[in-house]
N, C-alpha and C positions, 0 to 999 in steps of 0.2 A: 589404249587397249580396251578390249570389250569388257563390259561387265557382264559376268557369270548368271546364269539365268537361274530362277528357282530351279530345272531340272538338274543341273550343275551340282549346284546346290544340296538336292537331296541326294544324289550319288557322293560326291564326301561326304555327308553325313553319314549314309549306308555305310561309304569304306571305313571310316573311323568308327563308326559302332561294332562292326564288325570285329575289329583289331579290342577294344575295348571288352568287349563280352568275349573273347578269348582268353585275354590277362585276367577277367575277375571270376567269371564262371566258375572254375575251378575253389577260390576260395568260396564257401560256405557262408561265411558271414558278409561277404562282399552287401555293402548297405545301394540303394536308390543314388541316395547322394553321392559314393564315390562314382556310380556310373555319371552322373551329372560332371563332377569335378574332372574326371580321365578324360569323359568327349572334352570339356573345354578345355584340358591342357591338352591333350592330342592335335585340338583345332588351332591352339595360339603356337604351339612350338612347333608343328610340323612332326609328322613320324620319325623322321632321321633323327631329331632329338630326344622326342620319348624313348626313344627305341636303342637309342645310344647309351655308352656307358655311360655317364656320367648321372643319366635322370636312372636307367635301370638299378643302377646302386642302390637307390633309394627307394624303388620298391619291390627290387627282389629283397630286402632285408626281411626276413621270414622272425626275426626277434620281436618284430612293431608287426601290429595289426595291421589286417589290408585297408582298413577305412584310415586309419591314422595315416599311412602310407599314401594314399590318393590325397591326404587333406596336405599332409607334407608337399607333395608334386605340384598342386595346385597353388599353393603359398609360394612357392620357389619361383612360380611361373608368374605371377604377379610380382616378385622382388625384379624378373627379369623384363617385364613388362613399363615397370617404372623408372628402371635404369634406362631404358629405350627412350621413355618420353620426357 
């Protein structure tokens, strides 16, 4: 297969920034670093799984802060990262 070109490239970046500054925006306290942490789990799991129940659980939880809640998703995604490899 071809490999993906920088333009490639920066359109998912654009689409998952996009989907990312929708889910944090709203929260107030949303920190730099959770948008850092959301792109990179957004980009390693794929939107079907952020976006699924299982990771949603975890940060629609409105009892945990939205930066605990990005650092949680992020941590998850390296436990599943490592199971992989």
């Amino acid at each position: 297969t071809p490999e993906l070109s920088d333009h490639d490239y920066q359109k998912i970046a654009e689409m998952i920034f996009r989907r990312v500054h929708a889910f944090l925006k709203p929260e107030q306290t949303a920190t730099y670093d959770s948008y850092v942490l959301m792109m990179l789990v957004y980009f390693i799991r794929g939107i079907e799984q952020v976006e699924g129940p299982d990771m949603r659980a975890t940060l629609q939880n409105r009892r945990i802060g939205i930066n605990t809640r990005a650092r949680v998703a992020y941590d998850l995604t390296k436990v599943f990262m490592q199971e992989l490899g």
